[in-house]
MARDODO-255046 format. One line per 10 residues: for each residue x negated, y negated, z of N, C-alpha, C. Coordinates in steps of 0.1 Angstrom, whole numbers, plus 5000, padded with zeros to 4 digits. Example, Ala and Ser with C-alpha at 12.3 -4.5 7.8 and 13.67 -1.06 7.14 Angstrom:
<pts>
4868/5057/5078/4877/5045/5078/4868/5033/5078; 4872/5022/5071/4863/5011/5071/4871/5000/5079
</pts>
This chain:
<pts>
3066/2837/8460/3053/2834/8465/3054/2823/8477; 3049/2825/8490/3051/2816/8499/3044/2806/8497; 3044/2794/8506/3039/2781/8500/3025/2780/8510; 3014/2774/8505/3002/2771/8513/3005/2766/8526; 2996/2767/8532/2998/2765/8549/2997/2751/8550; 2991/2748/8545/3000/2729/8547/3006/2725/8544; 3011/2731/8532/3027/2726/8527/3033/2729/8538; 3034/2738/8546/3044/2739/8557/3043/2734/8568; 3032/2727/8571/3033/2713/8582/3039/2701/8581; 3043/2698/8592/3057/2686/8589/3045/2676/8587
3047/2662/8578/3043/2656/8570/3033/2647/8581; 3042/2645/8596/3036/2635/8608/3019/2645/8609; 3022/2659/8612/3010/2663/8614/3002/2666/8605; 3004/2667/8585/2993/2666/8577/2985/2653/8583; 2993/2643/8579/2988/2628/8582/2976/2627/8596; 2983/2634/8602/2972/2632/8612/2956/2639/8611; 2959/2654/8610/2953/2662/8605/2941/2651/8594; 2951/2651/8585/2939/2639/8567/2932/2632/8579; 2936/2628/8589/2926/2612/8595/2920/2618/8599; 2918/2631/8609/2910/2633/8618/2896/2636/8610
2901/2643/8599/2892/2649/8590/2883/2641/8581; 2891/2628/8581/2885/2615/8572/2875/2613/8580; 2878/2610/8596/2871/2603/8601/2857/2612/8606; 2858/2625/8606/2849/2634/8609/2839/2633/8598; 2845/2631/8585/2833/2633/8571/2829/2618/8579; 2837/2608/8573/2830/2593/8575/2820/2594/8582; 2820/2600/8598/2809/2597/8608/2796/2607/8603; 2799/2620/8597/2784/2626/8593/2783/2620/8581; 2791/2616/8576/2783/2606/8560/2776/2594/8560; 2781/2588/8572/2772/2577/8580/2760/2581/8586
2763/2590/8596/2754/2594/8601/2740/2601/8591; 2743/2604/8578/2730/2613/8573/2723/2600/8562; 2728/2589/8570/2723/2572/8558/2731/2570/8549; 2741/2573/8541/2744/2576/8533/2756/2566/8530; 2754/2556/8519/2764/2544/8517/2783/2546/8514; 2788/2540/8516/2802/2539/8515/2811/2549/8521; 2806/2552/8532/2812/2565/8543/2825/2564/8543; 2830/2552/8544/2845/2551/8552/2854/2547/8538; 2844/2549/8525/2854/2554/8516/2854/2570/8509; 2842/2573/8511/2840/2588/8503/2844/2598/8517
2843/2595/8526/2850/2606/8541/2861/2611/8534; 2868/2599/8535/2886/2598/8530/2890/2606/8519; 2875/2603/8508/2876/2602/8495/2877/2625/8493; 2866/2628/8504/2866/2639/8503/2877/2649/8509; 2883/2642/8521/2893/2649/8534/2903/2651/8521; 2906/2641/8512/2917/2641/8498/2919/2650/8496; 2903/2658/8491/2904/2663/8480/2909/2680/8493; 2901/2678/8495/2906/2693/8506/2919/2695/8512; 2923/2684/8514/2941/2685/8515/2947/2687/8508; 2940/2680/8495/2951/2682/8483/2949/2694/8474
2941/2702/8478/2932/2715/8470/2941/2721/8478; 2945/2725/8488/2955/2730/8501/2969/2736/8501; 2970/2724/8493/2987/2722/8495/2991/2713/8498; 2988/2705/8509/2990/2695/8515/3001/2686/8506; 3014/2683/8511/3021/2674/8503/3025/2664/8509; 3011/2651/8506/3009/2638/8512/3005/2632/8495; 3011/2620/8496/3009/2609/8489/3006/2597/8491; 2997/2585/8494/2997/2578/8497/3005/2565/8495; 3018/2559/8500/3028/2552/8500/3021/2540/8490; 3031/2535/8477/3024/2532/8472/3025/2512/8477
3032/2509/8486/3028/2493/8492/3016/2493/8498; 3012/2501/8506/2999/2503/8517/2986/2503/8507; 2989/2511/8494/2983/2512/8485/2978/2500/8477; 2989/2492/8476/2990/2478/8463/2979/2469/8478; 2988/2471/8491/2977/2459/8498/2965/2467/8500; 2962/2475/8501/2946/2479/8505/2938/2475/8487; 2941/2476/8475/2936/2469/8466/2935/2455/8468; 2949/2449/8470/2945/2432/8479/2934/2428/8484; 2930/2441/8494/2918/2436/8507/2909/2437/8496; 2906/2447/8491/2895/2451/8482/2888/2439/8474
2903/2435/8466/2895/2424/8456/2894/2414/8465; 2895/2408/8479/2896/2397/8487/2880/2400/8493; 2878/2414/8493/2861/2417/8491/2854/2415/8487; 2858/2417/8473/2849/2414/8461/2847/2401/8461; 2857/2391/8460/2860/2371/8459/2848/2368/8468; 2846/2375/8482/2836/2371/8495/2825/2369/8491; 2820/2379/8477/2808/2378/8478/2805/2371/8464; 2813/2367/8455/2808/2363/8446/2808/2352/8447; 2798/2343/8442/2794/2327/8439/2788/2323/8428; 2787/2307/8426/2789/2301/8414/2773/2311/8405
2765/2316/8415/2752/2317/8408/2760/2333/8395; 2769/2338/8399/2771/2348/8391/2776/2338/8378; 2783/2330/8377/2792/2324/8364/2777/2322/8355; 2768/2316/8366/2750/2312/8355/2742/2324/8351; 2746/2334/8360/2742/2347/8352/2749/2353/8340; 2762/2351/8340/2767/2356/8328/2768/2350/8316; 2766/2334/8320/2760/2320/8309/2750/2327/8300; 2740/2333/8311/2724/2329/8307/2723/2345/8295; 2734/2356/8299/2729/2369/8294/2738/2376/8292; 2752/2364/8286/2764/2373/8282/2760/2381/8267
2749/2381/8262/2754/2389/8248/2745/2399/8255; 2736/2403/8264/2733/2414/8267/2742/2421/8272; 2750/2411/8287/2763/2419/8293/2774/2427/8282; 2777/2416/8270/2789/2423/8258/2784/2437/8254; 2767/2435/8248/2762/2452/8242/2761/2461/8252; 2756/2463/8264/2756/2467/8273/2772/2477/8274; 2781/2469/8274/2797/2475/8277/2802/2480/8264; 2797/2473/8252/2800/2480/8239/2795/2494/8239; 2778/2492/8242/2771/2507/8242/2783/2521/8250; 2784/2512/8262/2794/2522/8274/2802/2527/8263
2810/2519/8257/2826/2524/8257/2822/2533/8240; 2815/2529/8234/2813/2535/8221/2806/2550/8223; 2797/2552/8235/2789/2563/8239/2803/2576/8244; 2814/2563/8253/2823/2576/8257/2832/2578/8249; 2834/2571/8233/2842/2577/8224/2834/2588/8218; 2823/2581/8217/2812/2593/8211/2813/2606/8216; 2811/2609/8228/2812/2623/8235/2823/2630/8237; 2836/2617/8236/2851/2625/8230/2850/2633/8220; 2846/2622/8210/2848/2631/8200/2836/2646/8199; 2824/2643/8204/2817/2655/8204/2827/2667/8211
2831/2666/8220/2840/2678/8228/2845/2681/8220; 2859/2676/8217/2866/2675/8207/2864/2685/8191; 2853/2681/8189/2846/2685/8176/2844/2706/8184; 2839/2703/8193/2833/2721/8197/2848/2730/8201; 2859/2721/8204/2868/2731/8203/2871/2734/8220; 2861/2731/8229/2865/2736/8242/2876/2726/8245; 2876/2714/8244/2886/2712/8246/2898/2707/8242; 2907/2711/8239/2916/2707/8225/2920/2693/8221; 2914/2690/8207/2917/2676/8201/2918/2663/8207; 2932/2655/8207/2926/2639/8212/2930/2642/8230
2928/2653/8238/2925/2654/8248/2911/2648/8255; 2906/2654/8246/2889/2651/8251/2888/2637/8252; 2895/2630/8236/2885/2615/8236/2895/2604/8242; 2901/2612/8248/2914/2600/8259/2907/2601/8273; 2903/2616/8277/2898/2618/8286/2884/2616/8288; 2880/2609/8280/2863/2605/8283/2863/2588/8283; 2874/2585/8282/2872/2569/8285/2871/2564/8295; 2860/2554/8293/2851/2549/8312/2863/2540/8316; 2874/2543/8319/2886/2536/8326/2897/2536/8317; 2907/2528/8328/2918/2525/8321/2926/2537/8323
2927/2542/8334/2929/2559/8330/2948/2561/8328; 2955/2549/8331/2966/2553/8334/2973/2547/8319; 2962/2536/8312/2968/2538/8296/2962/2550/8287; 2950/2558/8288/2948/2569/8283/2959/2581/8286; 2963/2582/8295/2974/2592/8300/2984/2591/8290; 2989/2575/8290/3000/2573/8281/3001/2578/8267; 2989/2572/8266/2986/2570/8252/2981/2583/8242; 2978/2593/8257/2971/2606/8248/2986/2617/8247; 2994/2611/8262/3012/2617/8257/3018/2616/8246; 3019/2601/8244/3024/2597/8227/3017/2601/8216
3003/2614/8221/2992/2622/8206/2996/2632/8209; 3006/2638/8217/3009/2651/8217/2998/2655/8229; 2986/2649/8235/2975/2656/8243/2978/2661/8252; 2972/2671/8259/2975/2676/8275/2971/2661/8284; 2984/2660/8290/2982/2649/8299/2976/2655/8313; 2982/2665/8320/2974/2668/8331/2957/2673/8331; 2955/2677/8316/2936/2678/8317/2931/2661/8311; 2941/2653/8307/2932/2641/8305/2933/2632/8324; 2945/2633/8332/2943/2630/8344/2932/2640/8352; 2928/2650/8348/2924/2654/8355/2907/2652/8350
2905/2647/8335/2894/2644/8335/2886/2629/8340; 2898/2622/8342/2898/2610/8348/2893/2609/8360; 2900/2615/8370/2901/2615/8382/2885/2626/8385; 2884/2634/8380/2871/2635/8380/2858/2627/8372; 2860/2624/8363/2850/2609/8364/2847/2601/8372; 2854/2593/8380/2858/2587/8390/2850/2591/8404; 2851/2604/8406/2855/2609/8419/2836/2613/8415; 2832/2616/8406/2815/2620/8402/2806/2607/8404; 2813/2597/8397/2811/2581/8397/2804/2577/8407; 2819/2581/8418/2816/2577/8434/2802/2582/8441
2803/2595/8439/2794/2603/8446/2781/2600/8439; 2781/2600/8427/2765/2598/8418/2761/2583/8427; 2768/2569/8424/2763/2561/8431/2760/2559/8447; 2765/2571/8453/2761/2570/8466/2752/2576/8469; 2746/2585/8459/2737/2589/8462/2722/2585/8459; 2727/2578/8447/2711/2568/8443/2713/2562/8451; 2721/2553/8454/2719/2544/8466/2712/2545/8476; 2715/2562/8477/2706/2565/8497/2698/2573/8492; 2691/2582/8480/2678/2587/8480/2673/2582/8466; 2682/2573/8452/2672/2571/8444/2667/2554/8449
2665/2550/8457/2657/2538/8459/2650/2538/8478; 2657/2549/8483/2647/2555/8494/2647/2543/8507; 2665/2536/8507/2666/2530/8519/2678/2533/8528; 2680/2534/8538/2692/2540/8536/2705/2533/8538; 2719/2533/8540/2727/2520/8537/2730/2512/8551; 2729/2505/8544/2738/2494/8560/2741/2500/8571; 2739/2496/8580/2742/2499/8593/2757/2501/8597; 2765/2512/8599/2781/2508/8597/2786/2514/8609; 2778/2514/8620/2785/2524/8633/2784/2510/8645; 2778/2497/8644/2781/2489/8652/2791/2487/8659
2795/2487/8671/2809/2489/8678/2809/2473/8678; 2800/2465/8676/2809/2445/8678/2810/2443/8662; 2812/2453/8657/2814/2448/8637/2822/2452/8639; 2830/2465/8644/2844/2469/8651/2857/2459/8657; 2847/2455/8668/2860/2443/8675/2853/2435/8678; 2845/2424/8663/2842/2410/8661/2856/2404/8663; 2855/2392/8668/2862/2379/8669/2868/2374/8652; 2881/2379/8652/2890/2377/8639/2895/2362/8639; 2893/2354/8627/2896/2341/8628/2914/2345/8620; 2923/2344/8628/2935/2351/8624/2943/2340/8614
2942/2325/8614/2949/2318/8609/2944/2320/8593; 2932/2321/8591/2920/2317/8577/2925/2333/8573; 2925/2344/8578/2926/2357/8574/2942/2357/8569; 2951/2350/8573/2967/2350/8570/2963/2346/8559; 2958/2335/8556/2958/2323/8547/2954/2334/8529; 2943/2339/8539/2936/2352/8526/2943/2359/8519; 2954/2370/8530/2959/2374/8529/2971/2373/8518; 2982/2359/8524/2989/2354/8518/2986/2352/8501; 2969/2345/8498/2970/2345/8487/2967/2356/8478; 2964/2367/8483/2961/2376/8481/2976/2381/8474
2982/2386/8482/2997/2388/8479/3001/2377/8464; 3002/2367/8466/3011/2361/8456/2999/2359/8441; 2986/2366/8444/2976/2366/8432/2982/2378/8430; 2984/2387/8435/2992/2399/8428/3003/2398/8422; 3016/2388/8428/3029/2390/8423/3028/2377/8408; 3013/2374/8409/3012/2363/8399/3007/2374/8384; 2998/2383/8392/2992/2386/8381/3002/2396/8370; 3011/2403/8381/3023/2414/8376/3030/2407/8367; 3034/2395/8371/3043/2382/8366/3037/2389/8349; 3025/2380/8342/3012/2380/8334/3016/2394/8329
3019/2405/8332/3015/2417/8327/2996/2421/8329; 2992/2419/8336/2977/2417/8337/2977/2434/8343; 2966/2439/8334/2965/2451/8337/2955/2455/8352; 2959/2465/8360/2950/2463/8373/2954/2446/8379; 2967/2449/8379/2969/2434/8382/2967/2434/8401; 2968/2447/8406/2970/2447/8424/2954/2443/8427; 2944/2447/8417/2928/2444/8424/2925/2431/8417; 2927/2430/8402/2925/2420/8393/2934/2407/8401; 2941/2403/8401/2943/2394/8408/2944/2383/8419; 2940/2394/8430/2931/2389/8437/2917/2385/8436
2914/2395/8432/2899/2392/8434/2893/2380/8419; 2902/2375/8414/2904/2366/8404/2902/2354/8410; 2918/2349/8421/2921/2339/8425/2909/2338/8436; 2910/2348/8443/2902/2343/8456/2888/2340/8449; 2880/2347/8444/2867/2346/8438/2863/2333/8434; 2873/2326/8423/2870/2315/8425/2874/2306/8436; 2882/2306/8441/2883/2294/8451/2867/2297/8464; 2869/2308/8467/2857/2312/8474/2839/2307/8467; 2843/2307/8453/2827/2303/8447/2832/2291/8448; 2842/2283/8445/2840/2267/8448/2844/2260/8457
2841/2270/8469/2838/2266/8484/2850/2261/8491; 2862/2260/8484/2877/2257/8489/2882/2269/8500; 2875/2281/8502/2881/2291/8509/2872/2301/8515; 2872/2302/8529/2863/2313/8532/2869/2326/8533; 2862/2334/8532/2863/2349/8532/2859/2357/8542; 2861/2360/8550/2856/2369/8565/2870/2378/8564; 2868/2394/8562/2876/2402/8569/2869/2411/8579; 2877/2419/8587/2876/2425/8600/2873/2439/8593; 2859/2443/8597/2858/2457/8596/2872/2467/8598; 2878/2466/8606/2891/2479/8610/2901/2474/8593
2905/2466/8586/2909/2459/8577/2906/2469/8566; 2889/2467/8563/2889/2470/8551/2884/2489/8554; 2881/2491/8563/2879/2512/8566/2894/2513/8562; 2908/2503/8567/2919/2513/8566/2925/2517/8548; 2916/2501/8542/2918/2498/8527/2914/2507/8523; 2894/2510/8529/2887/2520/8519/2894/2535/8518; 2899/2533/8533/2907/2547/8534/2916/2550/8526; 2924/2542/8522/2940/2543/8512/2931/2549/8504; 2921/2538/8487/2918/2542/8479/2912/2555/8480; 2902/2562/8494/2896/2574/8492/2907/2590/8491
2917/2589/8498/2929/2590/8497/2937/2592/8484; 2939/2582/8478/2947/2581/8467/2940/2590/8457; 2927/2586/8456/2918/2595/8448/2916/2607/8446; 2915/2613/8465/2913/2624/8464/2925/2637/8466; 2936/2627/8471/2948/2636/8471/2953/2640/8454; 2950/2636/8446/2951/2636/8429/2946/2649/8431; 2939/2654/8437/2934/2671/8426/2940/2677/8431; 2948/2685/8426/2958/2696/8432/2950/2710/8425; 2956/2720/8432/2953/2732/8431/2955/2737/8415; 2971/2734/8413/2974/2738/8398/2974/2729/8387
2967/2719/8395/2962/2713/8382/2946/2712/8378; 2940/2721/8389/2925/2729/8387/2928/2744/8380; 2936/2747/8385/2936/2761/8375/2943/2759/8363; 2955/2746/8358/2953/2745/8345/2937/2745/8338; 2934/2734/8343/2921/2730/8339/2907/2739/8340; 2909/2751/8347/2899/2758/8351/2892/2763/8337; 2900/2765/8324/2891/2769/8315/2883/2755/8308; 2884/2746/8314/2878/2730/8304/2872/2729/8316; 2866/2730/8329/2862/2727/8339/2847/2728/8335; 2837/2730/8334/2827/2730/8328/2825/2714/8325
2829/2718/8308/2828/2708/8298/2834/2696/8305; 2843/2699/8310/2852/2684/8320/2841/2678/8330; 2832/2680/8338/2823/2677/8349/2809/2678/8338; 2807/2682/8326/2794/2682/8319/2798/2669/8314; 2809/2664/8309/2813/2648/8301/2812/2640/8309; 2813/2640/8324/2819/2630/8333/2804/2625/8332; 2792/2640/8339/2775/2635/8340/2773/2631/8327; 2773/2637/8318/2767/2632/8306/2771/2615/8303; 2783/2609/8304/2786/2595/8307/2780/2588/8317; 2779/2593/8331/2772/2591/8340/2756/2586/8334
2747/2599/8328/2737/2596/8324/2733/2586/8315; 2740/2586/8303/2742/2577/8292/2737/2561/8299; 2750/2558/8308/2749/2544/8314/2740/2544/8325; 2730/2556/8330/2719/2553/8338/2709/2547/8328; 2709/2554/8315/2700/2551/8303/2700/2537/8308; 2714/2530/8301/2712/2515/8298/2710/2507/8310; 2712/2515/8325/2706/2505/8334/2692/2500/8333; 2686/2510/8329/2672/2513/8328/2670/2504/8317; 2672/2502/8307/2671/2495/8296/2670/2476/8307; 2680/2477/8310/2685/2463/8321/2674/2459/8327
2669/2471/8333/2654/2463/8347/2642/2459/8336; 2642/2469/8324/2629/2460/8313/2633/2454/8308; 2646/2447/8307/2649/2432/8299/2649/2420/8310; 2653/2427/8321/2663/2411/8331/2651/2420/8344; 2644/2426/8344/2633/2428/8356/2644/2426/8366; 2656/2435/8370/2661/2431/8385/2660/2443/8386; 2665/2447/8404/2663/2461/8411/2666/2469/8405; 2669/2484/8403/2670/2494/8396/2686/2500/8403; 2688/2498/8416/2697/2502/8417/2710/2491/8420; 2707/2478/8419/2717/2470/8410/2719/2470/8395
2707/2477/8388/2709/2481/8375/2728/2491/8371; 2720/2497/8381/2726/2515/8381/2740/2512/8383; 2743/2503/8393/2758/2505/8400/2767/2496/8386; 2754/2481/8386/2762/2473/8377/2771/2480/8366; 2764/2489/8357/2764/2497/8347/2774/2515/8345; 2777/2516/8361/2784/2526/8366/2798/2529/8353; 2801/2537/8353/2813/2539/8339/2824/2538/8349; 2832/2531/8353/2842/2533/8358/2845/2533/8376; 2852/2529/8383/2858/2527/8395/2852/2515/8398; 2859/2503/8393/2853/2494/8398/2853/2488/8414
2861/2495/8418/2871/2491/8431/2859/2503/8442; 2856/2515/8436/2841/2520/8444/2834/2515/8443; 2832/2510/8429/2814/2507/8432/2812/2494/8437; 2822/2486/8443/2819/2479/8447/2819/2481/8466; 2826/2487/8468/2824/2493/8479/2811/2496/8485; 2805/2507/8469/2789/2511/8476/2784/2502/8474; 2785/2489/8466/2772/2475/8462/2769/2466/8476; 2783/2467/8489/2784/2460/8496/2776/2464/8510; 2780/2478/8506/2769/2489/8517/2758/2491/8514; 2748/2482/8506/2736/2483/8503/2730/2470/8500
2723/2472/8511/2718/2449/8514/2710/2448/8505; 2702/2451/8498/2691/2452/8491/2698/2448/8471; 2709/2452/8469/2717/2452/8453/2725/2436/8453; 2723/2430/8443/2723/2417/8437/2740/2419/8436; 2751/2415/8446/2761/2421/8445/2771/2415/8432; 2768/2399/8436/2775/2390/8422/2770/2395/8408; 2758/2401/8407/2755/2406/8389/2761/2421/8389; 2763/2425/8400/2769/2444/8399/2783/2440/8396; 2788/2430/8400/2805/2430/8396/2808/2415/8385; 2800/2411/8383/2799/2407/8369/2797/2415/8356
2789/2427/8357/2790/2433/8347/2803/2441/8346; 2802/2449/8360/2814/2458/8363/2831/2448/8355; 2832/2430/8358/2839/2425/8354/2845/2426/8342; 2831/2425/8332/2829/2429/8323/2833/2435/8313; 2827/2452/8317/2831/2462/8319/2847/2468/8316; 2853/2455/8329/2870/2462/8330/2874/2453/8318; 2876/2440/8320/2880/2435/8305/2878/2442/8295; 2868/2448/8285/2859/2454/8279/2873/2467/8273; 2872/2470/8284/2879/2485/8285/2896/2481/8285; 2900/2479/8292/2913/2473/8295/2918/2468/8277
2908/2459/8272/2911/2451/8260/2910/2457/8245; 2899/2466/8251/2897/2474/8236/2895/2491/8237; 2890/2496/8246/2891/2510/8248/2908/2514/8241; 2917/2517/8245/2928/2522/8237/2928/2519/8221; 2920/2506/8216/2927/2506/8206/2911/2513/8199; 2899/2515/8205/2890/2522/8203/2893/2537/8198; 2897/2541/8207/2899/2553/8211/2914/2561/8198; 2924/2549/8198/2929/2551/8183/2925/2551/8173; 2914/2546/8167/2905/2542/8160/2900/2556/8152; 2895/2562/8170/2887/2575/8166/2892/2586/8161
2909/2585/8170/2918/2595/8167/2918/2596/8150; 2923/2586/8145/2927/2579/8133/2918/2583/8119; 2911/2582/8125/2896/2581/8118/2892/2598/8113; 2892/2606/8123/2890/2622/8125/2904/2631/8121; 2898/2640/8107/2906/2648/8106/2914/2659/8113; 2904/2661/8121/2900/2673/8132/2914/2671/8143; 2912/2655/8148/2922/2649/8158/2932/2646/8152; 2935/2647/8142/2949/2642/8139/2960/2654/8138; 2971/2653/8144/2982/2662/8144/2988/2669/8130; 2985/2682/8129/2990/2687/8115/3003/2684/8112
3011/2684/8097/3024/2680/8097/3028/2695/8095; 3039/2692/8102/3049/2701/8095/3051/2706/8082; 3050/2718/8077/3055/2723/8063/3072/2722/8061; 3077/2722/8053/3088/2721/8051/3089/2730/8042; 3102/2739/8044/3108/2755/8031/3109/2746/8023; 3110/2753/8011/3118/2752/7996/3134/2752/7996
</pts>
């Protein structure tokens, strides 16, 4: 069988080809209002490369620093008033993330139970993150590892899209202005941006140090956040900076779906994109629940409450002037603790728990 037509372009011209194509979605995704262009462009050119043949991976240093910038993103915008938000309504923020993570063991195990998709597959693959200790952890259950990556990466990748899209028609404004050519080649304060940079880097090699899970975005966006909320550090990065960041992750994301690992999955593909929305919906529920308790916007509800990518949704919180961005990544904060800390040992719980999921033993002759 001959190999796909981009498998057979030398790697200089995929690469080029991915950007042109990035940059073509990015400008009509901008162009139709629509929030976080210059990560879902990317995010999509991925997936069509990677559906292709295309045999590009994104280099994983370029990778570790475009999470750097990200969380050095994230630090910019958070301030002390978020720490008084999570003071004033951390047992709502704790149930809130309990509800999440207990709803996506819940619908594990529903799958699970109907048989489409076989045993502790499902309820590794419906966890709102963490996706690279569910992989592990569903290998060591015997699970199909390529339909639990592949239900991941499509949660993720639904995540993305669901929140860009409330953002630009469920609140009916459309996002940030992102085609400015002097937000392009603004005046870079180069010494304060090294300074960023630098600590950016050694908040990473601090956090790996730690074993700190998501330690390349966690880290940063740790150290800088606070020094940034207690006014020791400013934060200004250059638009070209963080498009080439957003670009890695939309990339990374969307080069993950390969062709044969859609037609493994093509008989669980349904059920795999019905679990992703049905989680999706679940936590629109509890945003909704959020604006009648705490009366804030509906689509800072939505994003706060998003199941998973915290590193997108912050992306789209930033591209939408109107969302409370310090409570969207407080919860989201949340959220990853939440998951990171107890999802795995949840999720064994359930295994453990259910006869159904648990691996038959061996008979042994007479």
């Amino acid at each position: 069988m001959s190999r796909p037509l981009l498998a057979r372009w030398p790697l200089p011209l995929q690469w080029t080809a991915l950007l042109l194509l990035s940059a073509l979605l990015s400008w009509a995704w901008g162009a139709a209002g629509m929030p976080a262009a210059l990560l879902l462009g990317p995010m999509i050119g991925g997936i069509v490369f990677g559906m292709n043949g295309a045999v590009l991976k994104v280099p994983r240093l370029p990778y570790i620093g475009a999470q750097a910038v990200i969380g050095a993103m994230i630090g910019s915008v958070i301030t002390p008033s978020i720490f008084s938000a999570f003071a004033h309504d951390w047992a709502l923020f704790c149930a809130v993330m309990a509800a999440t993570m207990i709803g996506a063991a819940a619908l594990g195990w529903l799958i699970s139970r109907s048989g489409v998709i076989p045993g502790v597959t499902a309820v590794y693959g419906t966890s709102p993150g963490a996706a690279s200790s569910m992989v592990l952890l569903g290998e060591a259950q015997g699970a199909d590892v390529q339909l639990i990556a592949f239900m991941q990466y499509s949660r993720v990748l639904l995540v993305a899209l669901a929140a860009a899209l409330v953002a630009r028609f469920g609140v009916g404004h459309a996002a940030a202005p992102a085609s400015a050519a002097a937000s392009w080649f603004a005046p870079v304060h180069w010494a304060m941006l090294a300074a960023v940079l630098l600590i950016a880097v050694l908040s990473q090699l601090a956090g790996r140090l730690l074993r700190l899970s998501a330690w390349a975005l966690l880290g940063p966006m740790l150290v800088l956040s606070g020094l940034h909320a207690s006014g020791l550090l400013q934060i200004e990065l250059p638009r070209w900076l963080l498009a080439a960041s957003y670009a890695m992750l939309g990339w990374n994301i969307g080069l993950g779906f390969r062709r044969d690992t859609l037609v493994h999955a093509a008989h669980a593909l349904l059920p795999v994109i019905g679990s992703a929305l049905a989680l999706i919906a679940f936590c629109a529920a509890l945003s909704w629940c959020l604006t009648l308790l705490l009366h804030i916007d509906p689509l800072t509800a939505y994003l706060a409450t998003s199941p998973g990518g915290m590193d997108s949704v912050a992306i789209i919180a930033a591209s939408s002037p109107q969302v409370d961005m310090p409570f969207v990544m407080a919860l989201q904060g949340v959220r990853l603790v939440f998951v990171i800390a107890l999802a795995p040992a949840l999720t064994k719980l359930v295994v453990r728990s259910s006869a159904h999921l648990r691996a038959p033993s061996i008979p042994t002759g007479d």
